[in-house]
MARMARTOR-692054 format. One record per residue (C-alpha): residue number from 1; residue in one letter; chain; x, y negated, z. Coordinates in nm, 3 decimals. Layout:
N
<NUM,A,A,<X,Y,Z>>
...
***
This chain:
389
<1,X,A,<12.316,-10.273,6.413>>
<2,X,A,<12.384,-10.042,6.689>>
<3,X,A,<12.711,-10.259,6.744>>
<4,X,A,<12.490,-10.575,6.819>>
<5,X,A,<12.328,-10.432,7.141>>
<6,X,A,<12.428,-10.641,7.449>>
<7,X,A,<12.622,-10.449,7.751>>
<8,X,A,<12.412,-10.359,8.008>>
<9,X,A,<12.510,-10.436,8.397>>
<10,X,A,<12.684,-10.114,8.545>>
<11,X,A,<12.435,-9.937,8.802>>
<12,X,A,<12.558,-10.083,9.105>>
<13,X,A,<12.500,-9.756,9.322>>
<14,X,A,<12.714,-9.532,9.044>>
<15,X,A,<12.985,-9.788,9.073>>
<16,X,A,<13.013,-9.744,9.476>>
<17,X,A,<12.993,-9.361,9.425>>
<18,X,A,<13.322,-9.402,9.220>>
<19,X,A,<13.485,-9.628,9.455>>
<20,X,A,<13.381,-9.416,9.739>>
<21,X,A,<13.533,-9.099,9.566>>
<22,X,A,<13.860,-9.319,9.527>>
<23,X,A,<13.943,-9.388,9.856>>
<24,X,A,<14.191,-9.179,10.032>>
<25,X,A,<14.140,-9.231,10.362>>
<26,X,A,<14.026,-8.961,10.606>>
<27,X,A,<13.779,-9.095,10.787>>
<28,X,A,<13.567,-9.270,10.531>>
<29,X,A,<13.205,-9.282,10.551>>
<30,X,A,<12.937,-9.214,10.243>>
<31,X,A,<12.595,-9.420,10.334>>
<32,X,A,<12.481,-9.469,9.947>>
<33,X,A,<12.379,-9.189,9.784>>
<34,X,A,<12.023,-9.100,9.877>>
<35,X,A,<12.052,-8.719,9.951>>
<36,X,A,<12.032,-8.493,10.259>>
<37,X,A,<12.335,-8.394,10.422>>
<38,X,A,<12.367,-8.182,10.719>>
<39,X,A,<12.578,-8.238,11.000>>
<40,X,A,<12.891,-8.127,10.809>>
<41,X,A,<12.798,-8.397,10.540>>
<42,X,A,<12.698,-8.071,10.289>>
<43,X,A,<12.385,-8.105,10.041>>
<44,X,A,<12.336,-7.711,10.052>>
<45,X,A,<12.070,-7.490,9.862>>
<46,X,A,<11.763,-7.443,10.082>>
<47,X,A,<11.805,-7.038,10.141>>
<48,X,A,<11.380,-7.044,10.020>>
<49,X,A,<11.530,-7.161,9.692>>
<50,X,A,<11.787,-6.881,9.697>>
<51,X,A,<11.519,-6.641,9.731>>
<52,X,A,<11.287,-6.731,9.481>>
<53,X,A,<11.559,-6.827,9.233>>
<54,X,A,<11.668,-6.502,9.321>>
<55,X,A,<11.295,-6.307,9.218>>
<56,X,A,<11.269,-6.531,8.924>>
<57,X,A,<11.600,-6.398,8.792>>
<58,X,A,<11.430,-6.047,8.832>>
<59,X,A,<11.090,-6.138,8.687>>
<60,X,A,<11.122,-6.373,8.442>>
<61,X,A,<11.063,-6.258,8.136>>
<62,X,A,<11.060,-6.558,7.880>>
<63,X,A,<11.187,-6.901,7.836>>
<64,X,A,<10.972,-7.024,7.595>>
<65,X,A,<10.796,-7.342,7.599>>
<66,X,A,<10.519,-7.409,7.850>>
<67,X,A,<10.378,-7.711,7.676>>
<68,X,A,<10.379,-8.097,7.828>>
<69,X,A,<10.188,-8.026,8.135>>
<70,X,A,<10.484,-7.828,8.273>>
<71,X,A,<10.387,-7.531,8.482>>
<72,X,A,<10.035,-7.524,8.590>>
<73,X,A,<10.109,-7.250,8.871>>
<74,X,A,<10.335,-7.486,9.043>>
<75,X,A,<10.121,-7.852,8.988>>
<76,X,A,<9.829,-7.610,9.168>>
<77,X,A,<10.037,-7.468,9.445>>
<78,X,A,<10.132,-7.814,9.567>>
<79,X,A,<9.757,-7.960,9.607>>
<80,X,A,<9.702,-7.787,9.950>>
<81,X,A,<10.048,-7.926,10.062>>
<82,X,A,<9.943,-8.328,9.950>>
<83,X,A,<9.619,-8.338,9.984>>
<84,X,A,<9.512,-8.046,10.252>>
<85,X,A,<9.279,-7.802,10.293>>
<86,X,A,<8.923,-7.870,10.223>>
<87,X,A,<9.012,-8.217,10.072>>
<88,X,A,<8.678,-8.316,9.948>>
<89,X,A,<8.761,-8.459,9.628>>
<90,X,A,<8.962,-8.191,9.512>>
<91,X,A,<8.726,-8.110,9.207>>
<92,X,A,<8.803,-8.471,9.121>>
<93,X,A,<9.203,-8.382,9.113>>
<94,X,A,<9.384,-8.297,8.792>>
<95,X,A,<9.756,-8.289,8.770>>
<96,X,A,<10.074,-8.236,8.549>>
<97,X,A,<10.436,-8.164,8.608>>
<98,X,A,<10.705,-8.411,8.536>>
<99,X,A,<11.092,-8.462,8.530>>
<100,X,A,<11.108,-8.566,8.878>>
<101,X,A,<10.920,-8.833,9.072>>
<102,X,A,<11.087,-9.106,8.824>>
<103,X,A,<10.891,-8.934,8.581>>
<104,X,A,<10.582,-8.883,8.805>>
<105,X,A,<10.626,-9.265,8.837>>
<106,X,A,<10.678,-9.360,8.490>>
<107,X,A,<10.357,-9.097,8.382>>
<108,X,A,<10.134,-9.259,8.652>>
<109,X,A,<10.230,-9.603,8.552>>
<110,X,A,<10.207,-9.549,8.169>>
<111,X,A,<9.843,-9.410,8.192>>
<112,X,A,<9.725,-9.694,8.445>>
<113,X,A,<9.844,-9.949,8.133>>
<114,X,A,<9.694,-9.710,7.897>>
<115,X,A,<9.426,-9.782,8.113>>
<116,X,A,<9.445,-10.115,8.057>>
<117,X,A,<9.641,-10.222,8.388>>
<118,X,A,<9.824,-10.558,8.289>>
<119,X,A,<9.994,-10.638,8.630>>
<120,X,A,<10.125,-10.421,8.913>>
<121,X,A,<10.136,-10.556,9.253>>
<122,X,A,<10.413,-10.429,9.460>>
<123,X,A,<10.571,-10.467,9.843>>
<124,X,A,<10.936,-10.572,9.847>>
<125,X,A,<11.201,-10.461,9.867>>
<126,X,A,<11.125,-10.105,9.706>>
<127,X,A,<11.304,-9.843,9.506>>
<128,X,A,<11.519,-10.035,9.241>>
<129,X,A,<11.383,-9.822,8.977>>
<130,X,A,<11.031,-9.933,9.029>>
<131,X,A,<11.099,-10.276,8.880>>
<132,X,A,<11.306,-10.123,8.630>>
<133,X,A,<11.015,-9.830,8.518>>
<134,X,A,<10.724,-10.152,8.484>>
<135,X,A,<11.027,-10.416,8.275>>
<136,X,A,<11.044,-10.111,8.044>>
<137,X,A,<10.657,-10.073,8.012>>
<138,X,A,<10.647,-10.463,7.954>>
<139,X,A,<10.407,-10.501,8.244>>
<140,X,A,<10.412,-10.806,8.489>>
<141,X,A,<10.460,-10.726,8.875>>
<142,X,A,<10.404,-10.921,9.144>>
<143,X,A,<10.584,-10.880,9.463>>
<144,X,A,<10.489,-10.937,9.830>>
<145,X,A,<10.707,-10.870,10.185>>
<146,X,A,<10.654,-10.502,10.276>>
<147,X,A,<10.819,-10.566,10.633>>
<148,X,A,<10.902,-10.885,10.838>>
<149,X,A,<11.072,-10.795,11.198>>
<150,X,A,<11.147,-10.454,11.134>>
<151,X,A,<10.800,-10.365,11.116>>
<152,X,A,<10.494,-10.349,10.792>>
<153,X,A,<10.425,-10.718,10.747>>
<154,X,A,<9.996,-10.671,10.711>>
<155,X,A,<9.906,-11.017,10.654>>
<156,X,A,<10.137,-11.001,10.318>>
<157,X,A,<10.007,-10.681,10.186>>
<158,X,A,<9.640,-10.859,10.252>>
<159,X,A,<9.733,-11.147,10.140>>
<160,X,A,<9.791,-10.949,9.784>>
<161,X,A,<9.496,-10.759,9.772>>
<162,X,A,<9.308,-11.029,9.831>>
<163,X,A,<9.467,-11.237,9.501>>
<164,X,A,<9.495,-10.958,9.292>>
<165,X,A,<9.306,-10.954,8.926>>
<166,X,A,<9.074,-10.697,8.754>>
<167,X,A,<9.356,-10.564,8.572>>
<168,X,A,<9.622,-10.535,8.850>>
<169,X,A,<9.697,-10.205,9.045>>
<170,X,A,<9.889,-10.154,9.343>>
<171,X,A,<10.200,-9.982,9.405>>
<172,X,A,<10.229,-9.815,9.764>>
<173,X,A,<10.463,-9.541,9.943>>
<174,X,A,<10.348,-9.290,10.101>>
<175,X,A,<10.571,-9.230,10.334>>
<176,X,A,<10.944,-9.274,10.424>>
<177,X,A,<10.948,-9.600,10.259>>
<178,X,A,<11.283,-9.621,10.050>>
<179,X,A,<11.488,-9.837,10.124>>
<180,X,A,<11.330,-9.985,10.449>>
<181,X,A,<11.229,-9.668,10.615>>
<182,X,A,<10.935,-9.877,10.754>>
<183,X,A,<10.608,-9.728,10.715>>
<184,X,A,<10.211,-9.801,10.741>>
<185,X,A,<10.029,-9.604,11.095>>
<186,X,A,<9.730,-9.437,11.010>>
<187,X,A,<9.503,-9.695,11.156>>
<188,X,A,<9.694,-9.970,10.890>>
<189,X,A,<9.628,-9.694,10.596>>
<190,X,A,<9.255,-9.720,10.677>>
<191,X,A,<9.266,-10.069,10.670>>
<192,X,A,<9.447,-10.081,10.338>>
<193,X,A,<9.196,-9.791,10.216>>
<194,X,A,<8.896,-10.016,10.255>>
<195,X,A,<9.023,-10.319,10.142>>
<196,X,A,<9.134,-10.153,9.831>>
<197,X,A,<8.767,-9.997,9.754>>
<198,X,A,<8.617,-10.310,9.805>>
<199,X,A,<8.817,-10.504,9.582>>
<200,X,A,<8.834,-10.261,9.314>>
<201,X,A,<9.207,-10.228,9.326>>
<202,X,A,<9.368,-9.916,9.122>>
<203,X,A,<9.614,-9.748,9.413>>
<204,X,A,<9.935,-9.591,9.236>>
<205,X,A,<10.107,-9.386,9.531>>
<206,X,A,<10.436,-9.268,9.523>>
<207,X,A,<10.493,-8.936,9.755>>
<208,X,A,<10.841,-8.922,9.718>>
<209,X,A,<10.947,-8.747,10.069>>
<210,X,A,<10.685,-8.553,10.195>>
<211,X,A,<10.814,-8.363,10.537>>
<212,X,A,<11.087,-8.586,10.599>>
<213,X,A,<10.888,-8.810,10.809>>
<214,X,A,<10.699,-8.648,11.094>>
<215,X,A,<10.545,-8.375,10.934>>
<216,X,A,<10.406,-8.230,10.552>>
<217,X,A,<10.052,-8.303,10.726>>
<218,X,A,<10.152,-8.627,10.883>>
<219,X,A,<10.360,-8.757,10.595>>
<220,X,A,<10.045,-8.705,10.411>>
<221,X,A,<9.764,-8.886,10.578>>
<222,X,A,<9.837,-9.242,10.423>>
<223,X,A,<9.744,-9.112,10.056>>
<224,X,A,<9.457,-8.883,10.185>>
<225,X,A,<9.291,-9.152,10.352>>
<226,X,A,<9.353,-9.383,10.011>>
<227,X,A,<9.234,-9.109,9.792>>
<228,X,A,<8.906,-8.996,9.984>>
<229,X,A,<8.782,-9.398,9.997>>
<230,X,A,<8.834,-9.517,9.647>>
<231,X,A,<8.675,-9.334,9.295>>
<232,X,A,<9.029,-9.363,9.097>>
<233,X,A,<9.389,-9.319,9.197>>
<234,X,A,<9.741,-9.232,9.079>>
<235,X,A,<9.974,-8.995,9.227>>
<236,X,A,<10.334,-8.956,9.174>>
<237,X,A,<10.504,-8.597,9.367>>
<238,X,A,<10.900,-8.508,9.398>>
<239,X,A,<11.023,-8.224,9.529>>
<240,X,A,<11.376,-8.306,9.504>>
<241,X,A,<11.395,-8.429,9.857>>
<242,X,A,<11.156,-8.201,10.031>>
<243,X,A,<11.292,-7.861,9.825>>
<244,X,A,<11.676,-8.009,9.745>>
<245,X,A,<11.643,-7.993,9.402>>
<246,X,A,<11.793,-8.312,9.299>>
<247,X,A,<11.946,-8.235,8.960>>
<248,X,A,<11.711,-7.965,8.871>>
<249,X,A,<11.434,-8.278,8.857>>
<250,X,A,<11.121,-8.174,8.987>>
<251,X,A,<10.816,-8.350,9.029>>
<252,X,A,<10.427,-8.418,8.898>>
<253,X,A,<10.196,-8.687,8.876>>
<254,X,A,<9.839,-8.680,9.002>>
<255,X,A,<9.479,-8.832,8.900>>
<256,X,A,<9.204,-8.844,9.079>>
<257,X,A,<8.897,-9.011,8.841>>
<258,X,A,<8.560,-8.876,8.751>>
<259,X,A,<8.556,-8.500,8.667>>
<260,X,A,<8.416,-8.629,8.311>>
<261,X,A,<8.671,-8.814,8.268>>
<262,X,A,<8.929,-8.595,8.328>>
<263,X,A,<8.954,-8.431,7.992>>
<264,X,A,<9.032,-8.759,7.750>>
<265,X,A,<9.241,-8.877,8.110>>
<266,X,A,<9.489,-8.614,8.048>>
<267,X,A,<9.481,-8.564,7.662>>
<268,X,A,<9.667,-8.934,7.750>>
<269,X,A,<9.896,-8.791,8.006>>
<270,X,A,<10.000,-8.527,7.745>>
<271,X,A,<10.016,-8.790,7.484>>
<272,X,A,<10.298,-8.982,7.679>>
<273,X,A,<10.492,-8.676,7.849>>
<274,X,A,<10.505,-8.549,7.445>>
<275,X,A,<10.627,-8.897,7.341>>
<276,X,A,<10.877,-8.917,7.674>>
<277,X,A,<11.040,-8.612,7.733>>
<278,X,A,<10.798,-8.359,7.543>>
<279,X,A,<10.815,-8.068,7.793>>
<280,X,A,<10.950,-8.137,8.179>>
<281,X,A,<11.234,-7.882,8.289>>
<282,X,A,<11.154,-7.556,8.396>>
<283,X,A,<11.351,-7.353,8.655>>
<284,X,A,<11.317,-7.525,8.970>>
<285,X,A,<10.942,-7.637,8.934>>
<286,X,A,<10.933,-7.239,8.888>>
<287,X,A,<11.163,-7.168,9.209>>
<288,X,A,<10.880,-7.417,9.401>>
<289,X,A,<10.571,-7.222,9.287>>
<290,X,A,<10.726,-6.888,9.400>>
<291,X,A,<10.773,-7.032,9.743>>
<292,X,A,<10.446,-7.156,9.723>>
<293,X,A,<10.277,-6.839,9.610>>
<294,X,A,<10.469,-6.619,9.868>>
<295,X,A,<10.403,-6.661,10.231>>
<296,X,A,<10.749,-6.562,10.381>>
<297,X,A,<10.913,-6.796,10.124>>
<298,X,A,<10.707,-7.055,10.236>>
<299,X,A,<10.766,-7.007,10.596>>
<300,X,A,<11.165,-7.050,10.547>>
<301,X,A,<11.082,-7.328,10.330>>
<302,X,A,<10.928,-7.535,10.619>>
<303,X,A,<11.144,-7.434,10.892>>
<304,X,A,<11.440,-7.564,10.661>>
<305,X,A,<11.250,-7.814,10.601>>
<306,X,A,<11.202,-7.893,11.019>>
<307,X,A,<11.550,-7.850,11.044>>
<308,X,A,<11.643,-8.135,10.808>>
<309,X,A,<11.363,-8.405,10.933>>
<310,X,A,<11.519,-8.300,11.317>>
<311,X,A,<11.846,-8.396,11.215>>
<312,X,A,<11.748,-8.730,11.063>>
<313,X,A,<11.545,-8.774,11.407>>
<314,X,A,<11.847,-8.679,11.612>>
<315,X,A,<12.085,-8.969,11.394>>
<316,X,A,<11.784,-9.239,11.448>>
<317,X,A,<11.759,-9.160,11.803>>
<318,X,A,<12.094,-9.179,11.840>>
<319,X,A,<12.131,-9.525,11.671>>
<320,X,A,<11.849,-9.705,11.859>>
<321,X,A,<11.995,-9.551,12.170>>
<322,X,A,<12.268,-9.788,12.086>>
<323,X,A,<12.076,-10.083,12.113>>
<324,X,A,<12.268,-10.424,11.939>>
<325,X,A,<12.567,-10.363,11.775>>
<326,X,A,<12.707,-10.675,11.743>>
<327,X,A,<12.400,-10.924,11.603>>
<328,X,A,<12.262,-10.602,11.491>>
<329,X,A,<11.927,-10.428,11.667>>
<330,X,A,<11.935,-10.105,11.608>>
<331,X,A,<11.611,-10.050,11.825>>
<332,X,A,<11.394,-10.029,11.533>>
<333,X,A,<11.566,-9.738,11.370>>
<334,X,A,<11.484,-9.494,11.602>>
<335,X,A,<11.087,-9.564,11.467>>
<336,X,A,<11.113,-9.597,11.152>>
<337,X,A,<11.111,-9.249,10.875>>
<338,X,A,<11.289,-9.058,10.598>>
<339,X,A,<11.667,-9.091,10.483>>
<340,X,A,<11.662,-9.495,10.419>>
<341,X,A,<11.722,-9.819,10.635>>
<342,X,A,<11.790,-10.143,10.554>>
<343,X,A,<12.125,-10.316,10.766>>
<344,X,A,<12.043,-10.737,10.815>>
<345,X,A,<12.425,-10.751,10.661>>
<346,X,A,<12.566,-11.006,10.415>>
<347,X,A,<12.751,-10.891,10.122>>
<348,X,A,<13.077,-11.009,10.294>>
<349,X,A,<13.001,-10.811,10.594>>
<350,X,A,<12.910,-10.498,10.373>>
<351,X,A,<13.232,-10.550,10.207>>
<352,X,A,<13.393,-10.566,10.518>>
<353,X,A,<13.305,-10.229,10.602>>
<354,X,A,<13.430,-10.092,10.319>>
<355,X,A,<13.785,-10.235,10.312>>
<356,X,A,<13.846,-10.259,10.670>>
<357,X,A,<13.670,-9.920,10.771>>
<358,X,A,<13.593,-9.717,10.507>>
<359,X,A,<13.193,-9.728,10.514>>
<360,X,A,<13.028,-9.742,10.164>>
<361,X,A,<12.644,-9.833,10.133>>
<362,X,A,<12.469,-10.044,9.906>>
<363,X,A,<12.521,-10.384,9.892>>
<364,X,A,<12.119,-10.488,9.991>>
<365,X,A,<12.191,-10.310,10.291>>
<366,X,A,<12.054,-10.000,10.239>>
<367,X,A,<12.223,-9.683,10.428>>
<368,X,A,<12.095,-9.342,10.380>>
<369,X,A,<12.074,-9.214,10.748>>
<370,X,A,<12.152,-8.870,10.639>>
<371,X,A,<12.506,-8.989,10.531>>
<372,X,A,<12.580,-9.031,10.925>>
<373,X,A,<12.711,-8.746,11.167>>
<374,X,A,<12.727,-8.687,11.564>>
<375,X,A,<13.175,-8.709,11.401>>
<376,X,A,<13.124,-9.021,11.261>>
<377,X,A,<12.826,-9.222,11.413>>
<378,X,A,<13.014,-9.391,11.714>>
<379,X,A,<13.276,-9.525,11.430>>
<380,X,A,<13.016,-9.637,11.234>>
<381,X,A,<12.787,-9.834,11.513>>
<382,X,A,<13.120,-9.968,11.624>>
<383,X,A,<13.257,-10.115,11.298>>
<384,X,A,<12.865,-10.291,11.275>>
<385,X,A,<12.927,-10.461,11.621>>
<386,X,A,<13.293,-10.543,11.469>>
<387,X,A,<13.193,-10.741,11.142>>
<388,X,A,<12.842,-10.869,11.237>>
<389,X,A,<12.985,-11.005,11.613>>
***
């Protein structure tokens, strides 16, 4: 039986991280995988991490199971950090932790079809494993241009809300959009806000890269200002971006709904994190909360932080200061947030910088801006002029 199952397509971004680690030449260029790098092309440990890794290995005293919600400690610590202090629903806020912000994702999504969602309505092009998390959950989406011209393309995203069903919810970044790096201003997250209350529409947000973008209070605002102007919403959190914990897989989901509500709301929740992946991983949701719940911790946490979002500043500065690169613009970049941008390449010219120059990124087009160095950003802006002239 098990014989009979049908190959799957290979993961197109695990097959360029092979043929990236293949090539021998010296100068070659990683723009694929979507992690931080410094200006030395390093993913280190944040030295916060180090510290409360570091108390945990002196305090902890057990490793037994902490039940599907994950730990509690950490999913509260976090609340000031999303939604700010004084948030006025925050008695309307419950939360779990989750493997990640796939799994935040994949919780949020299961409970809005729980829910009875039948549809999702989503901006294009997005995070590949969006489409893949609602195939698996056998729910319908429905797409619409997140950005025309290098900037948010508002008549589309109306256009949806205004067509959308009483059993559709929306899908919407909250900052650092991946893989466009093209994000809503505050004044276009108010708009959104009220068009979404008045049309009933159930907002699932996915915070994937909180600090990255301007600031943890500016990265922010988009979901605040959703969250305080309809009654429900969804909430998906990572931390592997904003803490560097990529393979430890840290993350929660949010829901805000009527406080009596909340009870049967998350008896679902733990129904499908028990069914999913029972209980989420430990250690560095644990590392988070004891940066969270110590004030010196926290303080090297966010100037790490700055340090990482000022680099990514200094690499889009330095590519809009470029202006075209062949029939390239690079103008836009300079604007736009977080580790992701999106090349107007074709898959010949993509290949083209790969065989002829040694520059991997995905074949949409998508570069993580992190991947580029003040070594290697004039060879890279100068092989884009070369195969897009």
């Amino acid at each position: 039986m098990l014989a009979n199952l049908p190959a799957q397509p290979a993961d197109a971004l695990l097959a360029l991280i092979k043929l990236y680690a293949a090539d021998e030449r010296s100068d070659k260029i990683d723009l694929g995988v979507g992690v931080y790098r410094t200006d030395e092309g390093a993913t280190p440990v944040f030295g916060a991490i180090k510290g409360a890794e570091k108390k945990l290995l002196e305090t902890q005293d057990s490793k037994a199971y902490l039940g599907p919600e994950g730990d509690m400690g950490f999913v509260d610590a976090l609340k000031p950090f999303i939604f700010g202090e004084g948030f006025a629903k925050i008695d309307q806020i419950d939360g779990m932790q989750t493997p990640g912000g796939t799994g935040g994702v994949r919780l949020a999504v299961g409970l809005a079809k729980k829910a009875g969602i039948q549809r999702v309505i989503m901006g294009t092009p997005s995070w590949p494993n969006h489409a893949q998390i609602m195939k698996d959950l056998d729910l319908d989406t429905v797409g619409f241009n997140h950005a025309a011209g290098g900037v948010v393309d508002m008549d589309a995203l109306k256009a949806a809300i205004a067509a959308a069903g009483p059993n559709d919810a929306i899908l919407l970044h909250g900052c650092c959009h991946n893989p466009t790096g093209i994000d809503y201003t505050d004044a276009q997250w108010e708009e959104i806000a009220a068009l979404l209350k008045d049309k009933g529409l159930l907002p699932i947000l996915d915070l994937a890269y909180q600090g990255l973008g301007y600031g943890m209070e500016e990265d922010a605002q988009g979901v605040r200002i959703v969250m305080n102007a309809v009654p429900e919403a969804l909430l998906a959190y990572s931390c592997d971006k904003n803490f560097g914990l990529y393979r430890d897989r840290v993350g929660a989901v949010y829901v805000m709904a009527d406080k009596d509500a909340m009870p049967a709301i998350m008896s679902n929740g733990a129904s499908l994190a028990r069914a999913n992946w029972s209980m989420p991983p430990d250690h560095g949701a644990a590392a988070v909360r004891v940066i969270l719940e110590d004030e010196a911790l926290t303080a090297q946490w966010l100037d790490e932080l700055d340090q990482m979002r000022t680099r990514m500043r200094q690499v889009r500065d330095k590519l809009a200061a470029a202006g075209t690169a062949g029939s390239v613009d690079m103008t836009p970049y300079g604007t736009q947030n977080g580790l992701f941008a999106m090349l107007p390449l074709s898959k010949e010219q993509i290949q083209s910088l790969r065989d002829d120059h040694a520059i991997y990124m995905a074949g949409s087009g998508r570069i993580n801006v992190a991947g580029l160095t003040m070594g290697n950003i004039d060879k890279f802006i100068a092989a884009v002029a070369e195969v897009s002239a």
